[in-house]
DOMIMAR-493967 format. One line per 4 residues: number of its first residue (from 0); for each residue z negated, y negated, x negated of N, C-alpha, C, O. Coordinates in pm, whole numbers, plus 50000, padded with zeros to 5 digits. Each point is the difference from the previous one (the first is absolute). Layout:
N
NUM = Z:Y:X:Z:Y:X:Z:Y:X:Z:Y:X | ... .
// end
This chain:
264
0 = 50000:50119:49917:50000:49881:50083:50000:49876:49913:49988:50021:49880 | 50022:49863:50158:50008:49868:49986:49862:49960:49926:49893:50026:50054 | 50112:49913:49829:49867:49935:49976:49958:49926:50037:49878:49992:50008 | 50250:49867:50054:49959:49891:50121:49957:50038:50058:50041:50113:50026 .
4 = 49841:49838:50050:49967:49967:50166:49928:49912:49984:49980:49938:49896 | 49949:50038:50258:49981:49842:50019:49880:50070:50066:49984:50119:50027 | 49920:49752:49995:49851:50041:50059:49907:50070:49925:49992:49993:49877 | 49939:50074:50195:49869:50045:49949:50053:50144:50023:49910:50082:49982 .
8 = 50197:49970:50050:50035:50145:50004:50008:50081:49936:50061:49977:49896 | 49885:50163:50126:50004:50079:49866:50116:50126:50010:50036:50061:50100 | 50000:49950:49784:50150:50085:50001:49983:50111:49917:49906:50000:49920 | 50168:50092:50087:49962:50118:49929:50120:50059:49897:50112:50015:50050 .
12 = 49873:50011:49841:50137:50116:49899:49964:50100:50018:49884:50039:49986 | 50211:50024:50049:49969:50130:50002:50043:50076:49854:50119:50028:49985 | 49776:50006:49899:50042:50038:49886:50061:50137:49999:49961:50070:50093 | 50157:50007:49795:50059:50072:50001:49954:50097:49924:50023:49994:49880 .
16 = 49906:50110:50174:49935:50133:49886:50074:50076:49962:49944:50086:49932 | 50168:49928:50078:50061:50113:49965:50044:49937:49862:50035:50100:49937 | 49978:49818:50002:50055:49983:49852:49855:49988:49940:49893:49955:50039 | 50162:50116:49831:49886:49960:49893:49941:49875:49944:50069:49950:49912 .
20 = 49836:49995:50113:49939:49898:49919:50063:49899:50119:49943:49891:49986 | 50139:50104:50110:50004:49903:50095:49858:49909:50103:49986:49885:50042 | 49933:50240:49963:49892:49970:50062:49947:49840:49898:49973:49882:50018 | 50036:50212:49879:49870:49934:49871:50079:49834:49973:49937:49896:49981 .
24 = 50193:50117:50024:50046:49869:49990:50011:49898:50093:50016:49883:49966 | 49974:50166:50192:49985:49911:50120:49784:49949:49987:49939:49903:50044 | 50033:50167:49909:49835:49994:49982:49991:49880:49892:49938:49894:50011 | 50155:50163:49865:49969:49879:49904:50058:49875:50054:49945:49895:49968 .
28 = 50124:50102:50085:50102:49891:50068:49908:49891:50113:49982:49878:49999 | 49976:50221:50087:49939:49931:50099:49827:49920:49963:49945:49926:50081 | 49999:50110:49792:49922:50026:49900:50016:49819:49930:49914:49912:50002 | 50225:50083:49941:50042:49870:49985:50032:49896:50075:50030:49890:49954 .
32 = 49967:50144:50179:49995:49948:50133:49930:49899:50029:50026:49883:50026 | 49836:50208:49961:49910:49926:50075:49927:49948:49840:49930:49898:50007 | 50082:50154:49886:49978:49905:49889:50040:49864:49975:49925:49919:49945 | 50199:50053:50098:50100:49893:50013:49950:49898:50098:50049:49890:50021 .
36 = 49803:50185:50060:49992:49948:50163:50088:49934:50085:49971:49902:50069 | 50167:50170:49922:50103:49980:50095:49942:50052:50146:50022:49955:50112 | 49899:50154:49845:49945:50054:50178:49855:49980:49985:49933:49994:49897 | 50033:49997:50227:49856:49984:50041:49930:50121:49982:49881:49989:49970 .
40 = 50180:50158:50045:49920:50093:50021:50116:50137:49980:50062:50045:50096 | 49953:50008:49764:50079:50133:50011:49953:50133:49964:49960:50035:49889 | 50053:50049:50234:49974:50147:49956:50071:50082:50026:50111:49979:50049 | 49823:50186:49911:50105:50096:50050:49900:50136:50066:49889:50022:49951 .
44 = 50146:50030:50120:49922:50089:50100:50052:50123:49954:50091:49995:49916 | 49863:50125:50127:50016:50115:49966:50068:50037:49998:50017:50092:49920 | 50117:49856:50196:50117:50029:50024:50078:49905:49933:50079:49921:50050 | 49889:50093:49823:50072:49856:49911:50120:49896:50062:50116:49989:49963 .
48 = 49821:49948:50132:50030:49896:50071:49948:49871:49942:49877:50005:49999 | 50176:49863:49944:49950:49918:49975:49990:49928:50084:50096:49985:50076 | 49736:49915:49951:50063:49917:50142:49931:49829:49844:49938:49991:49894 | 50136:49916:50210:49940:49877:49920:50005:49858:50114:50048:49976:50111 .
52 = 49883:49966:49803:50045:49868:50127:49975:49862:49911:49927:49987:49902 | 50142:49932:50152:50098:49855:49890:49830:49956:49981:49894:50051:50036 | 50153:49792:49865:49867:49919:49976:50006:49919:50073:50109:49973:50050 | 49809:49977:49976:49999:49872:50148:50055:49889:49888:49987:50014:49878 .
56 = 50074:49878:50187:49986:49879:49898:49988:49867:50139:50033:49976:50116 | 49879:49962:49743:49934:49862:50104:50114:49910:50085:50090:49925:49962 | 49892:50093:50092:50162:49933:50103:49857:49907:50119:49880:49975:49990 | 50232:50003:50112:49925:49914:50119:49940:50102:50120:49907:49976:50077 .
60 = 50174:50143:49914:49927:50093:50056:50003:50116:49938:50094:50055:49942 | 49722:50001:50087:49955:50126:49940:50070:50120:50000:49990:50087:49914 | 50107:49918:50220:50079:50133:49964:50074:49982:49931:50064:50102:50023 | 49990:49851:49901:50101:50014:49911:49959:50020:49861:49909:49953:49931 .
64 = 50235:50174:50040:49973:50046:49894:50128:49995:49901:50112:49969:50041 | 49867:50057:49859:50113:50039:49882:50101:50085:50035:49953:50087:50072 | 50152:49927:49912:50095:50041:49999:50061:50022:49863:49991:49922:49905 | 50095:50238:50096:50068:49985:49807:50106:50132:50071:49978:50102:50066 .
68 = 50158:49824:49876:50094:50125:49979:49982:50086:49902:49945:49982:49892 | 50113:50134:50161:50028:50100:49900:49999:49976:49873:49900:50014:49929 | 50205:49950:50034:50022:49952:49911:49935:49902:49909:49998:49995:49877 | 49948:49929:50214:49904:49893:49915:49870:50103:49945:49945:49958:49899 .
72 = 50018:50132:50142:49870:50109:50010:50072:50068:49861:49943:49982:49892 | 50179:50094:50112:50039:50050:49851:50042:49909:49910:50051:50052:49900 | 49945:49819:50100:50031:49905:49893:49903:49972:49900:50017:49979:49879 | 49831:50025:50219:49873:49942:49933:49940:50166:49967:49927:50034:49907 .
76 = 50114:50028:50172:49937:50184:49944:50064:49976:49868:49923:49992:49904 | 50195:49996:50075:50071:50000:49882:49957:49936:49901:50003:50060:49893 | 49954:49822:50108:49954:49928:49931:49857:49992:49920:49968:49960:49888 | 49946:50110:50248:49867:49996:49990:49988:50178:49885:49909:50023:49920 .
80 = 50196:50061:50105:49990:50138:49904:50031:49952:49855:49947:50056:49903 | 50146:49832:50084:50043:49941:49866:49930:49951:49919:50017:50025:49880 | 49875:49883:50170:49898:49908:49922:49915:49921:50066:49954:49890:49971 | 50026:50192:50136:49856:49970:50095:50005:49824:49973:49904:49939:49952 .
84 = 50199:50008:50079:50011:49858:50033:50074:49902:50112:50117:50021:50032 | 49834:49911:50003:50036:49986:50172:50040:49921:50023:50065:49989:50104 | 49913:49895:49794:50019:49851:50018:50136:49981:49960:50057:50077:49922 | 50014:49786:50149:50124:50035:49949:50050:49946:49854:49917:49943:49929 .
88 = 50191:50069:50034:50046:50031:49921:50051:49855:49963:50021:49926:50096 | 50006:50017:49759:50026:49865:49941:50159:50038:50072:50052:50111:50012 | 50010:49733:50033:50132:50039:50036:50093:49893:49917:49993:49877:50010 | 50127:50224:49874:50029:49889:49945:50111:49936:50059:50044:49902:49941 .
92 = 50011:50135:50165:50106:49906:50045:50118:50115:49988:49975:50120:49985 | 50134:49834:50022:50149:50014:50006:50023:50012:49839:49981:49892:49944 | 50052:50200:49981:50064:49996:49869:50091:49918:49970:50060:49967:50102 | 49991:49971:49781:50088:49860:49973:50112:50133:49982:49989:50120:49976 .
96 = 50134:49776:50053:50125:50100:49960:50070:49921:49892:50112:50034:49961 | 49819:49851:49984:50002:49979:49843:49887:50053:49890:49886:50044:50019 | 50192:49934:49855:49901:50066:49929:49984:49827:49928:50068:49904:50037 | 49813:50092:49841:49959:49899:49940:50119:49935:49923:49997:49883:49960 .
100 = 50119:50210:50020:50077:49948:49910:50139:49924:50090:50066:49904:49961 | 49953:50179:50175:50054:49893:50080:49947:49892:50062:50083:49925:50053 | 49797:50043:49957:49950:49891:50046:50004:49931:49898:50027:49890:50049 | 49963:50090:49818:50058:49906:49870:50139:49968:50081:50030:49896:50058 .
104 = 50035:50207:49929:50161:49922:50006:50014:49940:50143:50101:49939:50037 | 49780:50086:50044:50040:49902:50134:49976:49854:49926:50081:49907:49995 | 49823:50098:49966:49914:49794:49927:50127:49985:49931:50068:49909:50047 | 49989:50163:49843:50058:49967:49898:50145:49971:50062:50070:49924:49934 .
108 = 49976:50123:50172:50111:49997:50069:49999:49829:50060:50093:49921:49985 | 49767:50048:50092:49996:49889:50028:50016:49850:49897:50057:49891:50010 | 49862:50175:49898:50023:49874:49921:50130:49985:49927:50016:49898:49933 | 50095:50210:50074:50149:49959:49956:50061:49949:50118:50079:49907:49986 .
112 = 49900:50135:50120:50093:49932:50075:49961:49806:50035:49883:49960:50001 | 50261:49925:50028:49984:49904:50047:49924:50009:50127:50013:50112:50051 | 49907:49803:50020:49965:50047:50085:49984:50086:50071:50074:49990:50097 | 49833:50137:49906:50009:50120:50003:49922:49983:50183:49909:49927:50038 .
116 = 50162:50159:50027:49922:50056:50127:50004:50149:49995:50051:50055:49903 | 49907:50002:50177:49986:50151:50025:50091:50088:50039:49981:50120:49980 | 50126:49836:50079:50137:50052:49979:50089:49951:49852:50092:50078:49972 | 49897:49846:49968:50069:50002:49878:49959:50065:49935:50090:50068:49950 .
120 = 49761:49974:49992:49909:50054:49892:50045:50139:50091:50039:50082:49917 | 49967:49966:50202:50072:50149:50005:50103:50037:49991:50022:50120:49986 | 50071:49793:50020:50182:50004:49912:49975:50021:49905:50060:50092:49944 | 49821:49823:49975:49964:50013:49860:50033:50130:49961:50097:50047:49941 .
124 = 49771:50014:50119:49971:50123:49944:50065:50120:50064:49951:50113:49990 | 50168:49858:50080:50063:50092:50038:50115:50053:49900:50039:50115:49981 | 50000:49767:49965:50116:49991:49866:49867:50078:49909:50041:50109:49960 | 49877:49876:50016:49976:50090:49895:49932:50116:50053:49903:50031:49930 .
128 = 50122:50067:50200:49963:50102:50026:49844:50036:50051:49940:50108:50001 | 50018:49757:50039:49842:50026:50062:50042:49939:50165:50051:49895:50037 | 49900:50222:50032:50036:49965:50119:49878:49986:50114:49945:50095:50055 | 50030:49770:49967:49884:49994:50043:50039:49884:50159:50111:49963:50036 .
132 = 49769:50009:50021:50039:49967:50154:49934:49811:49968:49925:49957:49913 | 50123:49997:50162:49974:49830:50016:49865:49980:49978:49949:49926:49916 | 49978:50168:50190:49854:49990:50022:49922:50027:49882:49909:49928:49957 | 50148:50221:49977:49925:49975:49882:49992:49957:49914:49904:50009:49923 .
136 = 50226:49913:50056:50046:49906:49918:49890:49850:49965:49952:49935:49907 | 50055:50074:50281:49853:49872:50033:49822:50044:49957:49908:49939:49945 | 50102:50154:50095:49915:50074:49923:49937:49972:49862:49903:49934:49962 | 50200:50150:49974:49895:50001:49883:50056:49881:49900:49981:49999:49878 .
140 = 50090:49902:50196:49991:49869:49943:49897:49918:50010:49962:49940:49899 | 49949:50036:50273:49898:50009:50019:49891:50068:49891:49943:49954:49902 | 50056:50155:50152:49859:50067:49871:50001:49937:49872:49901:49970:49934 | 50273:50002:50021:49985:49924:49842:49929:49868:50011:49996:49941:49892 .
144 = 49941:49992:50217:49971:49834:49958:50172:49873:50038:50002:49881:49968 | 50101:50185:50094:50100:49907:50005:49972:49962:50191:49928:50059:50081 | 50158:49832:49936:49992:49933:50141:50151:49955:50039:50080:49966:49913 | 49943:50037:50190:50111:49970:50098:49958:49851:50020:49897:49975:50063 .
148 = 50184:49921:49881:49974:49857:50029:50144:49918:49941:50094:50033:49928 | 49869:49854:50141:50154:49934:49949:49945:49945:49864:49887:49980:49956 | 50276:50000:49979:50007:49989:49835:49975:49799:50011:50027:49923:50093 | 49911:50049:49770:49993:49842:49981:50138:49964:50007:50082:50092:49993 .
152 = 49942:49841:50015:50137:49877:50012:49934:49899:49877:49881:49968:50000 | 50204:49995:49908:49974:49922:49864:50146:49940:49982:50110:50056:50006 | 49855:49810:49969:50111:49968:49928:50046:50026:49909:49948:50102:49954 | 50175:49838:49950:49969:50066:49831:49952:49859:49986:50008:49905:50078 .
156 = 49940:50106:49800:49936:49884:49955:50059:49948:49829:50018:50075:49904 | 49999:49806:50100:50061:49977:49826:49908:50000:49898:49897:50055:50039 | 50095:49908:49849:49908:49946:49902:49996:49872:50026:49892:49956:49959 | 50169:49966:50086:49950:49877:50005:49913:49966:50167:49929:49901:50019 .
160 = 50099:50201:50081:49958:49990:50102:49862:50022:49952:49911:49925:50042 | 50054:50191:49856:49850:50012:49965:49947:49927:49950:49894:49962:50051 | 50161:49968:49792:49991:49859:49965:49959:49903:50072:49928:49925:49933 | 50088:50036:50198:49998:49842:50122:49863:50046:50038:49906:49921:49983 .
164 = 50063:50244:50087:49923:49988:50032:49855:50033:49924:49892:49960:50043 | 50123:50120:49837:49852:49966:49871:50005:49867:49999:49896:49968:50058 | 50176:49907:49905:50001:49903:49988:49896:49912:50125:49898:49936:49975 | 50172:50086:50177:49929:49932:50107:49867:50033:50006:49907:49919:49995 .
168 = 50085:50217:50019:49899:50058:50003:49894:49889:49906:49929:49914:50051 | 50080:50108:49831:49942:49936:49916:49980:49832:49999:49914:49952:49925 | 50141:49990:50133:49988:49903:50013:49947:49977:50150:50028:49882:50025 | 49932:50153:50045:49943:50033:50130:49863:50039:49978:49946:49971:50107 .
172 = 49938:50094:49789:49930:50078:50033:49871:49953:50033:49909:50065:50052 | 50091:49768:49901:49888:49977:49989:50005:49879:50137:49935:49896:50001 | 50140:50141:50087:50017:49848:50113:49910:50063:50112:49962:50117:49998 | 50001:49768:50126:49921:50040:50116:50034:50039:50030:50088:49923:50037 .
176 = 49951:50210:50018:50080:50019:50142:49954:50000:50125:50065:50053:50089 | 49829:49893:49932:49975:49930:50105:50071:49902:50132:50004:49977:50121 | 50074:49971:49664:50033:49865:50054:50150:50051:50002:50069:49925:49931 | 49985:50152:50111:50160:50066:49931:50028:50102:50103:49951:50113:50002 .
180 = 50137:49834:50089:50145:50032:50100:50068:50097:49947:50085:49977:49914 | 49886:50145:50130:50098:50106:49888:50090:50077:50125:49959:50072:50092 | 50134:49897:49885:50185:50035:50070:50070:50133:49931:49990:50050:49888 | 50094:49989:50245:50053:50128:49951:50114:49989:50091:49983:49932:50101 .
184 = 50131:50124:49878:50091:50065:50091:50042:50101:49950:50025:50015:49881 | 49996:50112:50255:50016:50111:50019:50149:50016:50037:50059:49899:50038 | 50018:50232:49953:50142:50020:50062:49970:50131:50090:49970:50106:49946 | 50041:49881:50188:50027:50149:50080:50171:50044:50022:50073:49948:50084 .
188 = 49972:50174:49804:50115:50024:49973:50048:50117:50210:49942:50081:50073 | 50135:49877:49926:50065:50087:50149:50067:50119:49976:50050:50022:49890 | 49956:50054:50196:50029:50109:50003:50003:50079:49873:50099:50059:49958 | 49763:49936:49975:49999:50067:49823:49889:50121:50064:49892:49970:50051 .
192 = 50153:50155:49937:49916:50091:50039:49894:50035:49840:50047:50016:49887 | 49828:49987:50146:49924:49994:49848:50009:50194:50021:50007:50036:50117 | 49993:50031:49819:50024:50153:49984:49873:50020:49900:49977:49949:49891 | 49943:50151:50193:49863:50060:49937:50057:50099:49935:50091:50076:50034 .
196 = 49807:49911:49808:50043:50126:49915:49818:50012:49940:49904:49925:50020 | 50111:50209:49899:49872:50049:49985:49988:49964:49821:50077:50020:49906 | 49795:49924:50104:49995:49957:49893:49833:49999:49922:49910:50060:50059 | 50068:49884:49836:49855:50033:49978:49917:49914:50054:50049:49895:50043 .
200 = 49808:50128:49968:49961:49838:50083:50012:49875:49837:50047:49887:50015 | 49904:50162:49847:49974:49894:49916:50171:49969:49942:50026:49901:49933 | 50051:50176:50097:50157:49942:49965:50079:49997:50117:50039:50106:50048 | 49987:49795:49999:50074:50002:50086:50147:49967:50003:50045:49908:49933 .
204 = 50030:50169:50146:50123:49914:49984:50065:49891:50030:49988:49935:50103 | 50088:50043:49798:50088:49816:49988:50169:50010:50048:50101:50050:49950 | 49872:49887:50153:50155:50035:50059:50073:49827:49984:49970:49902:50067 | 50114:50106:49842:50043:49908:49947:50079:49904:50124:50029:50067:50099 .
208 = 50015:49764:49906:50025:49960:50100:50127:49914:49968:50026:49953:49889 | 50027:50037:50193:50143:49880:49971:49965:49856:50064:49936:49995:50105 | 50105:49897:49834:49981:49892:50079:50123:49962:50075:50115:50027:49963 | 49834:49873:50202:50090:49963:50055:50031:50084:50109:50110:49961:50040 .
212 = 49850:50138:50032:49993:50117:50064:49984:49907:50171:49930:49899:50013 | 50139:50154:50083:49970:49956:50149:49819:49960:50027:49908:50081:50016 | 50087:49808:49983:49860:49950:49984:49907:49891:50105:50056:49892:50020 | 49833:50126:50035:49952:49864:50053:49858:49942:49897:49910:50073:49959 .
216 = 50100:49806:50023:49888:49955:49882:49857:49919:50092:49995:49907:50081 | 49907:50179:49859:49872:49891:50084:49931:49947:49838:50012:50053:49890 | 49900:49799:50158:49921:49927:49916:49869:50000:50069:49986:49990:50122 | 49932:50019:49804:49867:49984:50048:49930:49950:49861:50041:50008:49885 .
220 = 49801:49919:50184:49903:49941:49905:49863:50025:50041:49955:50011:50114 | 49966:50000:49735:49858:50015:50064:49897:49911:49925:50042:49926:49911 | 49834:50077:50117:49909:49915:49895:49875:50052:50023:49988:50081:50091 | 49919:49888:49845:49884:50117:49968:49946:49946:50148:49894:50062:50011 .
224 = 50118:49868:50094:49986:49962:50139:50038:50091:50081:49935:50035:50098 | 50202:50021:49861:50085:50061:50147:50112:49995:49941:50031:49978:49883 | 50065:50058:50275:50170:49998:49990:49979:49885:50054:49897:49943:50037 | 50259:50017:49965:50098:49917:50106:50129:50084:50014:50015:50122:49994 .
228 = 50088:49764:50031:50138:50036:50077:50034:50107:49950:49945:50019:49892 | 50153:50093:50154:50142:50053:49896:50109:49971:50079:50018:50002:50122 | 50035:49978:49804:50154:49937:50025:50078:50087:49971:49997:50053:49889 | 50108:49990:50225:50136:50101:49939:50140:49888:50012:50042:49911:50073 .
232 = 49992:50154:49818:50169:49937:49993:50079:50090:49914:49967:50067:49902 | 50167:49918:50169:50114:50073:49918:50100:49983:49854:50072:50076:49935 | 49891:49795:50058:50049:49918:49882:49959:50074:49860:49907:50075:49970 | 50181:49883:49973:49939:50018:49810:49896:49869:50019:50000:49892:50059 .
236 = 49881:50213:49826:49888:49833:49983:50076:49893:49884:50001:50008:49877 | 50040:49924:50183:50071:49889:49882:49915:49900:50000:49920:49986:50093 | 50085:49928:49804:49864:49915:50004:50046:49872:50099:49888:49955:50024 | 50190:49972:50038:49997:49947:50096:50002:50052:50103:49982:49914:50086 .
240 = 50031:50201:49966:49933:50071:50135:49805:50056:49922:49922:50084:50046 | 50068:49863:49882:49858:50051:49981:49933:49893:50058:49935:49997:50104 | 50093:49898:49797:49900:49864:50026:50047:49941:50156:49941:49898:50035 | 50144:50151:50047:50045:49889:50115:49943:50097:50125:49955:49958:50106 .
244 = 50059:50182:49854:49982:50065:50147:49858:50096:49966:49911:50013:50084 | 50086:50037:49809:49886:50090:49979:49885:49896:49955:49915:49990:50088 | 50063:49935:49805:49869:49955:49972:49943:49880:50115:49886:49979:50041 | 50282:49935:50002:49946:49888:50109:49921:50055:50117:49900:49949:50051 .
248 = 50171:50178:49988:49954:50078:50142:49865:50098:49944:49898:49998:50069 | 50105:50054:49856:49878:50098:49927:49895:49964:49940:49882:50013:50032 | 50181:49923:49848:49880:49976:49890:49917:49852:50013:49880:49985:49979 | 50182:49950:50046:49922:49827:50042:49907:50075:50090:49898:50056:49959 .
252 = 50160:49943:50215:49913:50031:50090:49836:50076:49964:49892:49955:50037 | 50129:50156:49890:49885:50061:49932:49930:49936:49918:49879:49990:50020 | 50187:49945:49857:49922:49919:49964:49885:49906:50063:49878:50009:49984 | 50223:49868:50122:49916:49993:50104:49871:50025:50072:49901:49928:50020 .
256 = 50128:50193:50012:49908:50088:50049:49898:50074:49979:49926:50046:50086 | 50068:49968:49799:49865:49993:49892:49957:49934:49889:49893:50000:49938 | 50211:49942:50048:49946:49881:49858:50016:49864:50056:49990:49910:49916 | 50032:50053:50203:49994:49874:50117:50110:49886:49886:50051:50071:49914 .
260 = 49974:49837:50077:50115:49885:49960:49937:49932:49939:49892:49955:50037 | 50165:50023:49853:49917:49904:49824:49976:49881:50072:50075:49977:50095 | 49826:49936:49875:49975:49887:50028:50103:49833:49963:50000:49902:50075 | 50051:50106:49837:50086:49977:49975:50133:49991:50078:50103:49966:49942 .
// end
């Protein structure tokens, strides 16, 4: 019969005498049974009949009891004849279907390619005969310490562009800025899709830029007070559209507005 049942009911095996040593192994069996305290109560009668009945478990009502398949009953017999241990078992997961030396050539794959995403780095490594899936690709790029983020945008810069600014810099370091209106304008380029690639967090990538690109330009200013205006316009900043439309409309007004009009 069934090792399930339900309730407080008691059920009976009927053990098989006619084989040798069958008796002795349903005895040791049922023996580990109630060792296991899977049952509340197991014996066997003269007529080597085993009867048993489940363990109650604390529920909302008292009749209820434990329940165990078959199967679940020879899993832990099994277990419990092996090394009388019950508790379960450390679980390590899913086995990798890389080894240590393909997960190198996943990182190492990334850092040759230009902007690398997770379908290129598996073209990668398909040309050289490692055939691996997107996901794990994301994977154990992840586990290496790399991130999915967009690349810096940098201009190039000259030697003399570096030159102007050690120079300003330096001649700047020791002023109030309190007292000092500091201006910026920004360009939002159109229809430029920025394309995420995987990269390290302390090196990141530099995706080089062209000037002159479909563009709208904003100006803005701040002072150790606050903001004021920003101003958008489409124009090149030439210095008579600076001083007539950006500083008359922008930079005075602010001034203004926290440093109030020289006496004078």
């Amino acid at each position: 019969k069934s090792i399930a049942s339900f309730g407080s009911c008691r059920s009976d095996v009927k053990l098989n005498s006619t084989q040798p040593g069958h008796i002795e192994f349903h005895r040791q069996w049922i023996d580990g049974l109630a060792e296991m305290k899977i049952f509340k109560s197991v014996s066997i009668d003269q007529h080597d009949s085993a009867y048993y009945e489940f363990v109650p478990v604390e529920k909302k009502s008292s009749s209820t009891f434990r329940t165990h398949r078959t199967s679940t009953v020879k899993r832990w017999l099994s277990r419990w004849k092996t090394d009388k241990y019950l508790d379960d078992h450390i679980r390590e997961g899913r086995p990798w279907v890389t080894s240590e030396a393909q997960d190198n050539s996943i990182v190492n794959a990334v850092l040759a390619i230009d902007e690398p995403t997770s379908q290129k780095v598996q073209h990668q490594l398909q040309n050289h005969s490692l055939n691996v899936s997107e996901r794990t690709v994301r994977r154990r790029l992840h586990e290496a310490g790399l991130q999915y983020s967009l690349p810096l945008s940098k201009p190039f810069l000259t030697s003399k562009h570096r030159q102007d600014r050690l120079q300003w810099a330096t001649q700047v370091q020791n002023l109030d800025w309190n007292k000092i209106i500091a201006t910026d304008e920004t360009t939002f380029r159109l229809n430029t899709v920025r394309r995420m690639c995987w990269q390290l967090r302390d090196h990141r990538t530099v995706r080089r830029t062209v000037t002159h690109p479909m563009k709208i330009n904003l100006w803005g200013c701040m002072t150790s007070k606050g903001f004021n205006k920003i101003i958008c316009f489409k124009e090149n900043l030439k210095s008579h559209f600076l001083c007539t439309q950006i500083y008359q409309n922008g930079l005075l007004p602010t001034a203004r507005h926290y440093f109030g009009r020289r006496k004078d």
